[in-house]
N, C-alpha and C positions, 0 to 999 in steps of 0.2 A: 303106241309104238309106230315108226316109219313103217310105213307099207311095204311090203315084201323085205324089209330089215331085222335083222333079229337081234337081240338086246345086244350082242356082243359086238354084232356092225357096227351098230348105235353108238358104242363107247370108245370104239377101235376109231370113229372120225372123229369124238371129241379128243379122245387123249394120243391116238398114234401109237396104236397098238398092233401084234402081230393077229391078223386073219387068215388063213390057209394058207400058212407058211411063209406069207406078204409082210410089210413092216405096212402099214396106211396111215398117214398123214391126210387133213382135212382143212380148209375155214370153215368159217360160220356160212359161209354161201354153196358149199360140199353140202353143206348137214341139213340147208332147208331144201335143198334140192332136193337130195333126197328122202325130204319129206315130202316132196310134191310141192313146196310153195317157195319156188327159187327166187332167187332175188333178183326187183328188177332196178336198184340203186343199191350203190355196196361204196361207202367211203370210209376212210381210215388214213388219218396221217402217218399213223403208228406202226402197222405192217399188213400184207397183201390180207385178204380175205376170202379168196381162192387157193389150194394148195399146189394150182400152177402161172399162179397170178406174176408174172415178173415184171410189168409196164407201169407209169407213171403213178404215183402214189399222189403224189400232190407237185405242185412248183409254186418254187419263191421267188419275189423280184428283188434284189437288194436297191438301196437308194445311192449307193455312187455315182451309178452306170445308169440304170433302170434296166441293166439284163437280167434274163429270168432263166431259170432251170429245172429239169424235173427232178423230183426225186423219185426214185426206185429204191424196191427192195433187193438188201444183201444177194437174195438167193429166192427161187421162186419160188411163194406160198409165206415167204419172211418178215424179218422185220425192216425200218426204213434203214435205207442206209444214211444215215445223221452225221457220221461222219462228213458224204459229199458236200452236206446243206453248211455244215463248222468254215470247210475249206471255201466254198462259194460265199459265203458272207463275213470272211474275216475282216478286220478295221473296217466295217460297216454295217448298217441294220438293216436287217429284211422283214419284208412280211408274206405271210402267205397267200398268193393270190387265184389260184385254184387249187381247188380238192376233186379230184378225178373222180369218177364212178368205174369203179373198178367189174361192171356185172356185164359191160360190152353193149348196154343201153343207151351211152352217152350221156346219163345225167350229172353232167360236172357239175359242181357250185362255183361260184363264182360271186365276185363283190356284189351286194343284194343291190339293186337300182331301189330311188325313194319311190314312197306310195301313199296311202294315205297320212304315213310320218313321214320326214325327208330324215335322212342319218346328216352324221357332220361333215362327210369331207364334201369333196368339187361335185358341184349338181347337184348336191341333197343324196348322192350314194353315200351307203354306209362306209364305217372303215373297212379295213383288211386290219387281220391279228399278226401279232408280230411274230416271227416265226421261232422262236426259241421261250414263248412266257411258259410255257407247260413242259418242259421236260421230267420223261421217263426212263424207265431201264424196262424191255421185256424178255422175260430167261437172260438177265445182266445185259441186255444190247441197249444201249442207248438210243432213244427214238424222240419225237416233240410232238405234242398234242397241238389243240385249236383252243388257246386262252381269249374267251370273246369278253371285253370290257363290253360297259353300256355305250351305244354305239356302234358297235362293229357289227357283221350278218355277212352270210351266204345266199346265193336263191340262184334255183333255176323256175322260171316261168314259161319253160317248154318242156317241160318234162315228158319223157315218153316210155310209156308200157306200167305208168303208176295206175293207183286204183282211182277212178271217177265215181261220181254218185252214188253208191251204195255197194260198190263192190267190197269184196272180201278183202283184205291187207294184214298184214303184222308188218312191225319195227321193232328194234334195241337200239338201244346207247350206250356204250360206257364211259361216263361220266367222272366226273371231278365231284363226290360228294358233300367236298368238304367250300367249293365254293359256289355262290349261290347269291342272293339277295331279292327283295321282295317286288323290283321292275319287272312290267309288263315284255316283254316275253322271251324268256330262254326255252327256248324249243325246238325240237329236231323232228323231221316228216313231213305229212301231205298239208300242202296248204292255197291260197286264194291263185287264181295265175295272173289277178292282176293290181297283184299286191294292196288289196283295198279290202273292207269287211264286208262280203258279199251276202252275211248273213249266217244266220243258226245249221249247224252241220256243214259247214262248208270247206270245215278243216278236220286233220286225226292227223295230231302229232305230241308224243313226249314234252310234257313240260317240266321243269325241276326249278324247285322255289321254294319259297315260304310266301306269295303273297296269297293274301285271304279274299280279296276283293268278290272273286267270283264263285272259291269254294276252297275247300281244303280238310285236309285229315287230323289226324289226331294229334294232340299235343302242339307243339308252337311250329313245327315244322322243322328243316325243305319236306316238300315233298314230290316225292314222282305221282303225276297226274297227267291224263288229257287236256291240252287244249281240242276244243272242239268247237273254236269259236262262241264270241258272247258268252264264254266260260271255261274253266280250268275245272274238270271234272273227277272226283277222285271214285264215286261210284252211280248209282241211279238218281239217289239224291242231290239237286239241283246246288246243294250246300256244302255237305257234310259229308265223309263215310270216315267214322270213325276204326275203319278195319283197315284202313292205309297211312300206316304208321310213318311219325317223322324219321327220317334217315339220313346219316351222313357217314356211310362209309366214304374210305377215301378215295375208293374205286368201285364206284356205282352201274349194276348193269342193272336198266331199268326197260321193262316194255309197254308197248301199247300193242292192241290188234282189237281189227273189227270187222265185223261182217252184219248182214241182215238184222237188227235187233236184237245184235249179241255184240259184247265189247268186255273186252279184259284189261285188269292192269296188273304188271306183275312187276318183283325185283329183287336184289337180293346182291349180295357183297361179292364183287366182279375179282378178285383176291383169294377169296375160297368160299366153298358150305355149297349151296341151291339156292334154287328159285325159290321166294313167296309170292302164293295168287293174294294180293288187294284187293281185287275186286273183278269177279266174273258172273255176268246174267243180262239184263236187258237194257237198252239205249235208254239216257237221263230222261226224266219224267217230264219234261218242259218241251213246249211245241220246235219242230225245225230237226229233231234229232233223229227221227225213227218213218222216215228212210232218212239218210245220208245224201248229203249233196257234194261231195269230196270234189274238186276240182284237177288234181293231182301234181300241181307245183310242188318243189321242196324246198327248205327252208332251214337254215343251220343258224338259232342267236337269236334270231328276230322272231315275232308276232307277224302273222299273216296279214297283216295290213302295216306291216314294215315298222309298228310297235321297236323302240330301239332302248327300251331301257334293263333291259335282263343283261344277267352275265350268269359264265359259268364257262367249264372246261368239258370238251369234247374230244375223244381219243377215236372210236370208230363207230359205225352203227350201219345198218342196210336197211330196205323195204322191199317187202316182197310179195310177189302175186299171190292168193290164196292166205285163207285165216290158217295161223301155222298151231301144232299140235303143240299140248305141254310137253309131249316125250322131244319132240322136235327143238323145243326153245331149251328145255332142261339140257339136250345133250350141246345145244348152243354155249350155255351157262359152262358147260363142262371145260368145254375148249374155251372159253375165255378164260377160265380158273388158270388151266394149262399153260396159257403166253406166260402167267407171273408176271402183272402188272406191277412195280414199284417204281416210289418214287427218286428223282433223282437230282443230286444238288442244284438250288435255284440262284447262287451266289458262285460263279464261277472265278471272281476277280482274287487280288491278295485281298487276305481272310481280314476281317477286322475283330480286335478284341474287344468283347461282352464288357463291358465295366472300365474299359479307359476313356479318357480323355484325350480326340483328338482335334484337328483343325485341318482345312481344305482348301491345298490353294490350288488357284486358276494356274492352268500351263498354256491359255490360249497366250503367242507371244504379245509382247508391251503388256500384258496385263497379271505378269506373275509375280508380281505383287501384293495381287490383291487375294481373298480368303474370303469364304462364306462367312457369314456375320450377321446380325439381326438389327435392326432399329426400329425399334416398337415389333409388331406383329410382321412386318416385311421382311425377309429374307432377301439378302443382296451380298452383293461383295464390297468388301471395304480392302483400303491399305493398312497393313497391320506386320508391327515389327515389335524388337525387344523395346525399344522406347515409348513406343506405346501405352497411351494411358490404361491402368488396370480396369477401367470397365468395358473400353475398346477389346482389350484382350478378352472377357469374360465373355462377351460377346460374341466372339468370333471360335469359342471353344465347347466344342458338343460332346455328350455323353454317348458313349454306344450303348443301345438296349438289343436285345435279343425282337426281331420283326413284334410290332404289337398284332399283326393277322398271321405269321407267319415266320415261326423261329428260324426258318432257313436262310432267314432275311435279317436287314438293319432297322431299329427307328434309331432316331440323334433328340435327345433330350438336351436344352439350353442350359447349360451352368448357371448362367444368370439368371434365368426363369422357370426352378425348377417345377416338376411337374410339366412344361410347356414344351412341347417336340413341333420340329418341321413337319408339315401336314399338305399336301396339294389341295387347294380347290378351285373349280374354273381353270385349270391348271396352272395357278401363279402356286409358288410356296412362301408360304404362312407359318408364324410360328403363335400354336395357337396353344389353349388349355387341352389336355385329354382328360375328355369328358365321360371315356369307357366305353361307349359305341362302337357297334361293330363298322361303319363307315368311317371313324375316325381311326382305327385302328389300320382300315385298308389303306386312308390314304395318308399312313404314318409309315407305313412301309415302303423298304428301298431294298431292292437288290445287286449287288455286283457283277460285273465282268469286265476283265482287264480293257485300261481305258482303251479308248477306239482311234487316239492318236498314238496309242504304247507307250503313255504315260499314266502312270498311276490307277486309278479305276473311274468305269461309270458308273453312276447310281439311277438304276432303272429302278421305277415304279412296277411296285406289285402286283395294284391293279390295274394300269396300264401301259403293261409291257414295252408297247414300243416309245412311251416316253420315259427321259431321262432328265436329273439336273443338269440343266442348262443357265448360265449370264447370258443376259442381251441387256446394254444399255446398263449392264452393272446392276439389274434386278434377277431374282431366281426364279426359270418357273421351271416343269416337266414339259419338256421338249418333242417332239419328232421330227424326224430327219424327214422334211418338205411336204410338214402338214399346211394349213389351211392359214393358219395365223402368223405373224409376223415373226413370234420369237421360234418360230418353227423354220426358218431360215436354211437352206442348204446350205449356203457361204461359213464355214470357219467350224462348221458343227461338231466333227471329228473332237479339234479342241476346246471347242466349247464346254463341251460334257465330260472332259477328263480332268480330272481330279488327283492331284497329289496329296496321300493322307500324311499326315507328320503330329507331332506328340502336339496336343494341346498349350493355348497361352495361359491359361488359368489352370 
């Protein structure tokens, strides 16, 4: 139980209840406070995590301009206001370029610098996430998560008032359970500060995955575990804890904490029920762990040596001075239940229907003529009319399927090569075999929002948000609006990527 709180305090800050005649409202950083282990990093894109939290939640830059803005919650202690971020990025894409620390420490995140890996954009920094791939609703309010592709990261490497070498710490996350993959490292918490692998114990942060490399839980996976450097730890055993069951809810609160020769993992369906303890007792059984060497950097997407291959969705999460109580993290648990995390449409544009046949033509001007199309496994645009020969037309005429990662989304199956869908990789699109894999699945998905010249729709990738189909040169890849590569072009982008959908030639 909190110290001098009594069970009923305890419930009245998770849920906002009446106390001696008071209505109390709380966050998750009310509730370890008053556990005694306050938070000394608090981020959340999604809403304040103080219940008098009203200052900068996050800011996005859009790419027209390169202007950036904060977003704020509706109301203090609320959710974001999403609305502002809609009107700030309309006919263009943004992404998000800090995420504030809401606990008055300073530890913002910001685009992770390269380190022992370089990421892909300019200089070897990672990406930034696009600001709209994760939208939510909490208590029905619209809000946007942190959708990290492989690639993208956060980092501060001056962090101040986190835990160093063996001090005490707890963290949460809630997470995107349902997305994941087995890249080196999707993880949130304390990490190297000079983004490099300084060695065994030198990190304590939340990982969530399936990959096996270093260790893992029961059955095939994700699973919530430690990273703790030179391994992914799910209990004492250097390998294995079979009592850290695979999990994918679709709103994941998952923790870490540690202190002296004691470390816990806990988690449990951020949506309703409680916490389960995975694993609580002693630091892993392999040398470097027991004491701790924590350096106290943090770290949002990436592997503490800048590792840039994980993905996964990140909604809010804190760290906090002192190893936090189970009554403490449970009535944390409580008030996450509370927000009412659900999800919320990932296809904003005009709808496409399941089961027609349609075709896609370019609106960039002199080129509306032309229609996505295939020749052999390339995707491109061709010229295509009623006179057109009937393989020309078959060609250029795709099936709607229901998202193969994600029904809220599109894949486009070839009329002429059935079984064979548009698929990114390297980001050109391909129109390849589905082969059933959950990667080809990802990158078979496409989602919509009315096009960004206010013709017809864009088709963003699923799993990388801030790219869209885009012509350059009359070939198709997944775009971003003034990435690194050529067909990433700001000149003509708007129309580039919009799409007029119309009834199929075949």
């Amino acid at each position: 139980m909190l110290s001098g709180w009594s069970r009923e305090q305890v419930w009245a800050l998770a849920w906002g209840l009446v106390v001696n005649g008071s209505l109390v409202f709380a966050g998750p950083c009310d509730i370890y406070s008053a556990g005694g282990t306050p938070c000394v990093a608090a981020h959340g894109t999604t809403r304040a995590l103080y219940s008098s939290y009203s200052g900068a939640l996050y800011q996005v830059k859009r790419a027209s301009d390169g202007a950036t803005t904060d977003i704020t919650p509706l109301s203090a202690g609320g959710v974001a206001n999403a609305a502002a971020q809609d009107k700030f990025c309309a006919s263009t894409t943004c992404v998000i370029s800090v995420i504030y620390d809401q606990s008055g420490h300073g530890n913002h995140l910001t685009q992770a610098p390269p380190g022992a890996f370089k990421g892909p954009d300019v200089n070897g920094f990672d990406n930034l996430a696009s600001a709209i791939g994760a939208p939510v609703t909490l208590n029905g309010q619209k809000a946007y998560g942190v959708f990290i592709s492989p690639g993208t990261g956060y980092r501060n490497n001056n962090a101040k008032n986190t835990a160093v070498r063996d001090e005490p710490e707890g963290m949460y996350a809630v997470l995107d359970g349902t997305h994941y993959n087995g890249g080196c490292c999707f993880d949130y918490g304390n990490a190297e500060t000079s983004s490099t692998d300084t060695g065994n114990g030198h990190m304590e942060a939340i990982y969530f995955g399936d990959n096996t490399v270093w260790g893992s839980g029961a059955g095939s996976g994700p699973w919530v575990m430690a990273d703790l450097e030179n391994g992914l730890f799910s209990g004492r055993n250097v390998k294995q804890n079979t009592g850290d069951p695979s999990i994918n809810y679709r709103f994941l609160s998952s923790i870490v904490k540690g202190e002296p020769n004691q470390w816990a993992l806990r988690g449990g369906n951020a949506a309703s029920g409680s916490l389960s303890t995975f694993y609580s007792g002693p630091r892993p059984n392999a040398s470097g762990y027991n004491p701790m060497s924590k350096e106290g950097a943090i770290i949002l997407g990436i592997g503490g040596d800048n590792s840039v291959g994980g993905q996964g969705t990140f909604y809010e999460g804190v760290m906090t001075s002192g190893y936090p109580s189970d009554a403490t993290e449970n009535a944390v648990q409580a008030n996450i239940v509370a927000a009412r995390y659900a999800v919320a449409p990932l296809s904003t544009g005009p709808a496409l229907s399941v089961g027609s046949s349609i075709s896609l033509r370019v609106t960039t001007p002199s080129y509306t003529d032309r229609y996505i199309a295939h020749t052999g496994s390339t995707v491109n645009t061709q010229v295509v009319s009623s006179s057109s020969s009937s393989s020309l037309k078959q060609q250029a005429t795709w099936k709607v399927h229901a998202g193969l990662a994600n029904s809220e989304c599109y894949s486009f199956e070839s009329v002429d090569s059935p079984g064979s869908f548009i698929r990114h990789y390297n980001f050109a699109l391909l129109l390849n075999a589905n082969d059933g894999t959950k990667i080809f699945g990802e990158d078979a998905t496409f989602c919509t929002q009315p096009g960004l010249n206010g013709q017809g729709d864009t088709l963003r990738s699923w799993s990388y948000p801030t790219r869209s189909f885009r012509h350059f040169n009359n070939v198709l890849y997944v775009a971003s609006n003034g990435g690194v590569h050529d067909f990433d072009a700001t000149a003509s982008f708007n129309n580039d990527v919009s799409w007029v959908v119309g009834a199929g030639f075949a």
